[in-house]
N, C-alpha and C positions, 0 to 999 in steps of 0.2 A: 517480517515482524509478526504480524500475525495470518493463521491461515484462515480461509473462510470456509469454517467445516459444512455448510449446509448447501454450497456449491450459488452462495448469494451472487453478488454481485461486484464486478471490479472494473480497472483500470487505470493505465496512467500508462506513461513512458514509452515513447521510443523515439526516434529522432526521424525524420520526414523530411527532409532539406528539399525544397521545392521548385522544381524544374519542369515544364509540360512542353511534350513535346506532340508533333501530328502524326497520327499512326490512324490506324482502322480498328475497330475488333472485328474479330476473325472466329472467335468461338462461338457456336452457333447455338449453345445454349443458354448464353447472355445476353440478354435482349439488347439492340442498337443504342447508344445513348443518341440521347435529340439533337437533329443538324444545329440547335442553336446552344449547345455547349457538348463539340464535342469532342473529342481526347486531348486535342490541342489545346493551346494557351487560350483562357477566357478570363475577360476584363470586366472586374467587377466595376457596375458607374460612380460616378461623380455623384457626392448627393450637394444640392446647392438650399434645400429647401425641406422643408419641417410639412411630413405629409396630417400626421395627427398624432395624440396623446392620449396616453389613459393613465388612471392611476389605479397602482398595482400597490399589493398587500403582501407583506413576508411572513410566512407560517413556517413555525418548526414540525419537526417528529408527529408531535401530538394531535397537528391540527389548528394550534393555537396561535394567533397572529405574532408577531416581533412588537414589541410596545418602544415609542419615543416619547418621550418628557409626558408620560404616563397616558399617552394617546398612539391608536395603532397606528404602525407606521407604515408611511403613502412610501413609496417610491414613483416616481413621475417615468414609464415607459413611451418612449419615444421610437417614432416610424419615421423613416425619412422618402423622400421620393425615390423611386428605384428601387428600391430595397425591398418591396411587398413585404413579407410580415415577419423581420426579420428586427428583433427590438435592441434599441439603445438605451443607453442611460447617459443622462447629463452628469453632468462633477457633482452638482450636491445628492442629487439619487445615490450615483458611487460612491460618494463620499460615507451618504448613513449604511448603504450595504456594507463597506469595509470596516466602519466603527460598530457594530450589530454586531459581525463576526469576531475581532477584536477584540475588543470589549474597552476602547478607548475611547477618548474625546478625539477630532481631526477639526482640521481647519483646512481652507482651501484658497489658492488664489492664479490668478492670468500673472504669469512674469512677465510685465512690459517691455524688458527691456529686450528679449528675443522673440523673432514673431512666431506664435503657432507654440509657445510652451506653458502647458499648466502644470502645477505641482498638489500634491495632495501631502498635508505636514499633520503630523501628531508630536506634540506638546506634550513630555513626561512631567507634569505637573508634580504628580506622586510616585515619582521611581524611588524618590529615596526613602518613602513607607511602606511599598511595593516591593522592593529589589533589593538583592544585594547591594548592586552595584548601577546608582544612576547610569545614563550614557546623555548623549547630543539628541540633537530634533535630527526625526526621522524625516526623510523627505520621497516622495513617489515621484517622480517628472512623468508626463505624457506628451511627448514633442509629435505637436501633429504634422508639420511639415515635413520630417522627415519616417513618422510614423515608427515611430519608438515608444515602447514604455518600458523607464531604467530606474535603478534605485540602487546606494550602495549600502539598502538595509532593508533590503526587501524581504527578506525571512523573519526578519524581527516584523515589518510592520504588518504582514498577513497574518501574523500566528496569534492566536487566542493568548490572553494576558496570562492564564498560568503557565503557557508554556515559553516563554522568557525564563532563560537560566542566564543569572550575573551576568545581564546585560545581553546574552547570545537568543539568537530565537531558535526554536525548534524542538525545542524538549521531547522526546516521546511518552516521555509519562507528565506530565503537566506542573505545575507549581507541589503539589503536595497530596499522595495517596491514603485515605484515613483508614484507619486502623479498624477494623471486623473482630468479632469473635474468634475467627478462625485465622486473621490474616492482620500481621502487625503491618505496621503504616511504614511507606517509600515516603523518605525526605528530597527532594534537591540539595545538591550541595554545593556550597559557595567555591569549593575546588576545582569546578568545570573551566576548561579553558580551550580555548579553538587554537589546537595544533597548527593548522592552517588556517590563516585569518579570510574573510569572505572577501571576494571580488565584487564588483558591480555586476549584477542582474541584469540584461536587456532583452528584454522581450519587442523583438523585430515581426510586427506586424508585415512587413514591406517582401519579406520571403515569401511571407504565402499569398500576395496579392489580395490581403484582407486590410480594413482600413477604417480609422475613426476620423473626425469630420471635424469642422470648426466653421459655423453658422452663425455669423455674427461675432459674440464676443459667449457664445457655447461653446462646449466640448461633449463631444457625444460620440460616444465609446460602444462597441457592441459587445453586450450581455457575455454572449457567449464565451468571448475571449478571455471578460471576468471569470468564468465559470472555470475555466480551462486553465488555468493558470495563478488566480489568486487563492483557491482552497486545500491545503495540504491532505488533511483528512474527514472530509465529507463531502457529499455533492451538494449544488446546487440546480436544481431547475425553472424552467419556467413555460407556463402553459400556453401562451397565447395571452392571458389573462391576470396572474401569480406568480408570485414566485417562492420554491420549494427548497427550502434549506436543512442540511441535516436530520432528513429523514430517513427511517429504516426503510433501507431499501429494501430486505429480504421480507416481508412478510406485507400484507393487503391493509395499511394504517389509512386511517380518513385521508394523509396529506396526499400519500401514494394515489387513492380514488379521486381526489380532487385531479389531481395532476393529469391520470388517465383522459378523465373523462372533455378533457377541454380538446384534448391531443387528436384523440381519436375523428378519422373521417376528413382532416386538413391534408390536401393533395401535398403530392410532390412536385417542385419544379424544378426547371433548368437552375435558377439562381440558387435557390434553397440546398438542392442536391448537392452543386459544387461548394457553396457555402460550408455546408455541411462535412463534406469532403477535406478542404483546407485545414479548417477547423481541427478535423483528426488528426491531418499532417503535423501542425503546430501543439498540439493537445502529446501528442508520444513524443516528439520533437526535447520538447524542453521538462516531458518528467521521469522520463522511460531512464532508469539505472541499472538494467540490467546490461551495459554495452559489454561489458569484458565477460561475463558468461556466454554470450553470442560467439565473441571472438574464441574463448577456451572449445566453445560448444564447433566451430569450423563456420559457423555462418558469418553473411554478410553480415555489416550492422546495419541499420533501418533510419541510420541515414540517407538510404539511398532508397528509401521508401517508392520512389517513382522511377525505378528502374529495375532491381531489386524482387518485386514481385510480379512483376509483367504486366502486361497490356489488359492480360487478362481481368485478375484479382483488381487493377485499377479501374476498368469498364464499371463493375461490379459495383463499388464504391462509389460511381458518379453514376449511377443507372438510375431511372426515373422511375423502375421497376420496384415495387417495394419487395418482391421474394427473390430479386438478383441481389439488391443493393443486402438483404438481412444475410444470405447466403455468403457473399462475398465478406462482410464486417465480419461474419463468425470465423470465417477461416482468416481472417488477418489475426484477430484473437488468440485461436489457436493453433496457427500452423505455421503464422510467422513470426508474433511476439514470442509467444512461446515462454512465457518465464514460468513454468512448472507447478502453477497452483493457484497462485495469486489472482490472476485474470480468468474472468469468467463474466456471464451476461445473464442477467433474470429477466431485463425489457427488451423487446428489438423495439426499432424503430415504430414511432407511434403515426409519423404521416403516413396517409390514407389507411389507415384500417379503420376498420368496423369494430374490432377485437382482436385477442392474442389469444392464440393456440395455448393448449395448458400445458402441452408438453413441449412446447418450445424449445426450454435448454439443454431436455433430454432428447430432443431430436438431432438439436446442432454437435451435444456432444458426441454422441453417435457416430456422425458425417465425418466430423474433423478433428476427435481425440484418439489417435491412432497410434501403435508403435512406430509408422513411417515417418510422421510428420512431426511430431510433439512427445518431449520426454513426459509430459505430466501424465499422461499412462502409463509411462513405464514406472515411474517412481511410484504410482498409487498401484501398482498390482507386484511390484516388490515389497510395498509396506502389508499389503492384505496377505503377501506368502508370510512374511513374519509373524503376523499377529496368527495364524491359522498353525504353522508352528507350536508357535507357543502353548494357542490352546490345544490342541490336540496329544502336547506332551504332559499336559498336566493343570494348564490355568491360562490364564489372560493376562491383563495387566495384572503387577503385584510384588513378591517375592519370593527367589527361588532362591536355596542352598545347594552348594555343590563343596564337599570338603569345610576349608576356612575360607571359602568365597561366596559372596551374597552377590545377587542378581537382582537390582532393584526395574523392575521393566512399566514403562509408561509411556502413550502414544499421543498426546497432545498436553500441552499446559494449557488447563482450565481452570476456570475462576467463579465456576460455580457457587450455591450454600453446600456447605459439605455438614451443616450440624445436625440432620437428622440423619446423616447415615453414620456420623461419630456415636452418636447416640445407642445405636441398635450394633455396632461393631462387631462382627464375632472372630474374624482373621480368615473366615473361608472366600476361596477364589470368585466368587461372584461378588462378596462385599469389598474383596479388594478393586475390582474394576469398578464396583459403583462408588467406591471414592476416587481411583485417579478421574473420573470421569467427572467428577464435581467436584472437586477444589488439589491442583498441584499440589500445594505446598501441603496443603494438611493431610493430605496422602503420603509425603516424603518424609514428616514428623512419626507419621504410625510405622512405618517401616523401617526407619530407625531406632526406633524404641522396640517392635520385632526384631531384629537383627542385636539388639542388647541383650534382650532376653532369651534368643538363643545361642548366643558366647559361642568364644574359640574364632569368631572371626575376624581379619583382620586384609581381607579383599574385597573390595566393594567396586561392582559394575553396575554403573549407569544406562540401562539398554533403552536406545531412541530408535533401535533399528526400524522402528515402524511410527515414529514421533514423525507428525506430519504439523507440527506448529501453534499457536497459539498467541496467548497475550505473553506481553512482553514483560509485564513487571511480574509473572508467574516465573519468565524463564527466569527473572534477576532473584527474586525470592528462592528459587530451587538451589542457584547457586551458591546463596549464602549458609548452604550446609557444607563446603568444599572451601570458605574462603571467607573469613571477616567482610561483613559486608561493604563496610566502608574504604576496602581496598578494589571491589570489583566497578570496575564503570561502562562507560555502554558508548563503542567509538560510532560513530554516523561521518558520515561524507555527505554533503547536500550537492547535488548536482548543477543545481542554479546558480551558486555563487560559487563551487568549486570549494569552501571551508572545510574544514576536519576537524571534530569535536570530540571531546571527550567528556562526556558526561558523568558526575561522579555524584553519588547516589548514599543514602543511609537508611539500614532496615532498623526498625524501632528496636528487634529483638534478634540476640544474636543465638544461632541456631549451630555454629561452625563444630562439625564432628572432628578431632583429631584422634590417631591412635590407625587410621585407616589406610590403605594403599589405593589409590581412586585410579577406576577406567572406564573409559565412555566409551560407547560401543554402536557404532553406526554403520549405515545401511542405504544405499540409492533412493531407499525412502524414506530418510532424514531427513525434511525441508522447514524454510522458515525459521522458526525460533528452534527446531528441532536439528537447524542447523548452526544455528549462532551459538547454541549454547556449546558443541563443541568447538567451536570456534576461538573461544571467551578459556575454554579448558586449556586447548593446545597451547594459544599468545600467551594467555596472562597467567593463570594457572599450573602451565607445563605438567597438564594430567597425560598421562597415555592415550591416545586415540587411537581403537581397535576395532577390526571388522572391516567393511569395505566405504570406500569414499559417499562422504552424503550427499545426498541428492541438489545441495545448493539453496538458491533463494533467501535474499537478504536485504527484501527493501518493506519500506513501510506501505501499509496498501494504503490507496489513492481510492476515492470513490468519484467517480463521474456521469456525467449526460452527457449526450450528442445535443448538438444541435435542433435535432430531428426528433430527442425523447430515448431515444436509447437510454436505459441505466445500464451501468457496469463497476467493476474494477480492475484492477489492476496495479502495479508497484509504482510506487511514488518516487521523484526526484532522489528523496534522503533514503539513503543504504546503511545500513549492516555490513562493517567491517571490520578488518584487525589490523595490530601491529606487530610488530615481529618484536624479536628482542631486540634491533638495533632501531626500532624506533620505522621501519619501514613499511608506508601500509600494505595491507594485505586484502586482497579482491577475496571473497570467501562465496561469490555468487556461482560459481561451479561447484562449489562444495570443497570439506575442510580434507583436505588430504590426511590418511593412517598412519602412523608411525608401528603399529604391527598390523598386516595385513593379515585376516581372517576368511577365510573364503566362505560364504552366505551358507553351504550347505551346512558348514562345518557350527552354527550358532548352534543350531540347535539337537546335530546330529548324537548318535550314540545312545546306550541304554538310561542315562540319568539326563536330564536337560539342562541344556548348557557344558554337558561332559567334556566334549573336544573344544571349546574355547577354553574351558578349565586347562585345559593340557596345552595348549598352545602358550597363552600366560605363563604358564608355570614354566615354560622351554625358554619363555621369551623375559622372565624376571624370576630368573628363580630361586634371589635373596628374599620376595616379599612373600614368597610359599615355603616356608621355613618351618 
């Protein structure tokens, strides 16, 4: 969905199914992990007893605390015996963290009548001044005995109140996008309806040997597992001391320096490490959507996380070493998730350091983003041949003529202000990049009205060949120049409950050019929205798709913590996919297959630019070159 052009931070997804077996390391560059956890199976204790409490504070982005009934809100952090400083939360802690993120009311209670089961319930008091479409009380169950936590509406009750569509949760653009000078407003629409209706959610603590407790007539849940699992699109952390919510993780913000500074110079242990470890198993386990690109791609899938990558890369991960343990997490990143953009790391880990190196993520890319190991080089040094192309034959992002065919070319959907360079416009190749570069859409309205006022044409190509991604209501606005808005919709599959959605959408203003012949023209470094959007052409549209297969990538980014203070990202449970015309879904995360194949030299070769795709077209539809 979107890409992270500044190489921020990500994660989510993969699948981990957890199995430890006893073996040695043997690499003699990986330091031994500790006799007292190591490769083999480690049992995390029994907690019988409540070692102590603090109370912790929720700050957003800015710095600024979370407010409760107009007072900051406490959350109660809980340490159990055994655990050393590895924090819990009781049900009403969770409870105000999940209503904070939410944005609802919750109520909570112990169901007597089975032992060891609490429920967490939200009460749609005002679904029906809210909603389309009221629905039933949600319910969260936490069965500590058997060490589950299940819900058969668990996407609804994690997700932020705008993003509920007629009753379904997960919206990726929220309740209502408002309208800009430059940029009419995304409506939801009451038309959305889940293809495939959701399953029940379970989150089985009891795989990875990780566990919440029940003390008395408590429930005491660890943080982390919150973290990993309840938040679709933000992280959450916590320092020791606070906890970090929805903060920008790319840039040096108060909440970011608070967070550092608590982290920095707390050792590593044996419990923490493995802790730490599980965590990630379960953490890719249940968000990780790229499984059928793996499989398209010949790899194993990362279900088999603990065999899979060897003895090795495992050592790594449970090492007491902080520069094995960061080395190792970077090449799991990028050498065996591997989804082509989306995942990347701006924190390593914060136990025992002093500080982080500045070039941290330029070192690790370095190490482990290679042509052998990881497509995401290859796709990002075929998007940079494209874009070097183009300029070199004459311009950048913008528009080119060839005969009666227009070449509209742009390399990400951005959402920039674009009104002071509307302002100063003059139509030369540097003013055209610096508007695709600040705002999609109003870049696609000037070239359209270019393309009016130079007549006689009646072929229009869409060229992503170097489109590496973006926001997502840019790609959907782009498209409503190709298609009545209110006919395009936006399908998702959520991994968690297995649903199929189709999300159906209304732009304020309608923009739809007829009179044209449309062809989208991609490239190995098409990703992201760069690849949905022809995705969206091929299914729904049945636009031509020309050139060579897109580079893939179609899930929503995930932002996360480790355990340990790592920031990242990476793709989120809900994906980016299609239908066919018989209504079949369609995996689009290897990328959207061509209906005429183009060979990359051939984009841009010849005396005019764009020459020999012109002739290719022409060979290949040569009623619409008439």
């Amino acid at each position: 969905m979107k890409k992270f052009f500044g190489r921020v931070l990500l994660i989510l997804s993969v699948a981990a199914l957890f199995s430890f077996w006893s073996c040695s390391n043997s690499d003699d560059d990986v330091p031994a992990v500790s006799p007292q956890s190591p490769f083999g199976y480690y049992t995390f204790p029994d907690a019988t007893a409540v070692a102590k409490t603090i109370d912790s504070y929720m700050y957003d982005d800015a710095g600024k605390r979370f407010q409760w009934d107009d007072n900051d809100m406490v959350l109660k952090t809980t340490y159990l015996e055994g655990w050393e400083s590895i924090p819990f939360l009781d049900i009403d802690s969770l409870s105000r963290l999940i209503a904070s993120v939410n944005g609802r009311g919750f109520t909570w209670n112990k169901i007597e009548t089975v032992e060891g089961l609490y429920s967490y319930t939200y009460y749609p008091e005002d679904a029906g001044s809210v909603y389309p479409v009221a629905w039933k009380d949600d319910v969260l169950y936490f069965d500590v005995k058997n060490q589950k936590i299940y819900s058969d509406d668990f996407s609804r009750i994690v997700r932020e109140k705008g993003h509920i569509n007629n009753g379904i949760g997960g919206d990726p653009l929220g309740l209502c996008e408002k309208a800009t000078a430059e940029i009419p407003a995304i409506e939801q629409s009451s038309s959305t309806v889940q293809l495939k209706k959701r399953e029940r959610t379970t989150i089985s603590l009891s795989d990875y040997g990780l566990k919440m407790f029940q003390i008395g007539d408590e429930l005491y849940v660890p943080f982390q597992v919150v973290a990993n699992t309840f938040f679709f699109n933000t992280a959450c952390a916590f320092n020791g001391e606070n906890y970090f919510f929805g903060f920008d993780l790319s840039g040096p913000k108060s909440s970011i320096r608070q967070l550092y500074e608590k982290y920095n110079g707390r050792p590593r242990t044996d419990l923490l490490a493995e802790y730490n470890y599980r965590n990630l198993c379960m953490l890719f386990d249940l968000n990780y959507c790229l499984k059928n690109q793996r499989t398209a791609m010949g790899k194993q899938n990362i279900t088999f996380l603990h065999t899979d990558i060897g003895a090795s890369l495992t050592g790594k991960l449970r090492s007491l070493s902080i520069d094995a343990y960061d080395d190792g997490f970077m090449e799991l990143l990028f050498s065996f998730i591997d989804d082509g953009g989306h995942t990347w790391c701006t924190t390593p880990s914060l136990w025992g350091r002093s500080s982080i190196p500045a070039t941290y993520a330029d070192d690790m890319e370095a190490k482990y983003v290679t042509d052998k190991n990881t497509r995401t080089d290859k796709t990002e040094k075929k998007r940079e041949a494209m874009q070097k192309a183009r300029k070199t034959s004459g311009g950048g992002q913008g528009i080119f003529y060839v005969e009666n065919m227009a070449v509209i070319a742009f390399d990400g959907f951005n959402e920039g202000d674009s009104s002071k360079v509307l302002n100063s416009w003059t139509g030369s190749a540097e003013n055209w990049n610096d508007l695709a570069a600040a705002n999609t859409y109003t870049f696609l309205k000037k070239a359209f009205d270019d393309i009016a006022s130079h007549g006689g044409v009646t072929n229009v190509v869409i060229d992503l060949s170097g489109n590496e991604g973006g926001f997502v209501r840019q790609c959907l606005l782009s498209l409503s120049f190709m298609e009545a808005s209110d006919k395009i919709y936006f399908l998702m599959r959520n991994q968690l409950d297995s649903s199929l959605t189709k999300f159906f959408y209304k732009v304020g203003e309608s923009v739809k050019k007829d009179g044209f012949h449309f062809y989208v023209l991609t490239s190995g470094g098409s990703f992201s929205c760069g690849n949905y959007f022809p995705a969206i052409c091929k299914y729904q549209l049945h636009i031509p798709i020309v050139g060579q297969q897109s580079g893939g990538g179609g899930g929503t980014v995930k932002y996360c913590s480790t355990a340990d203070g790592a920031l990242f990202q990476t793709s989120a449970p809900t994906e980016m996919c299609a239908i066919d015309a018989s209504g079949n879904y369609q995996c689009i995360d290897a990328g959207v297959p061509v209906d005429v194949a183009v060979p990359e030299e051939d984009f841009y070769a010849g005396d005019v630019l764009y020459g020999n795709l012109y002739a290719k077209l022409k060979e290949a539809y040569p009623a619409n070159f008439q």
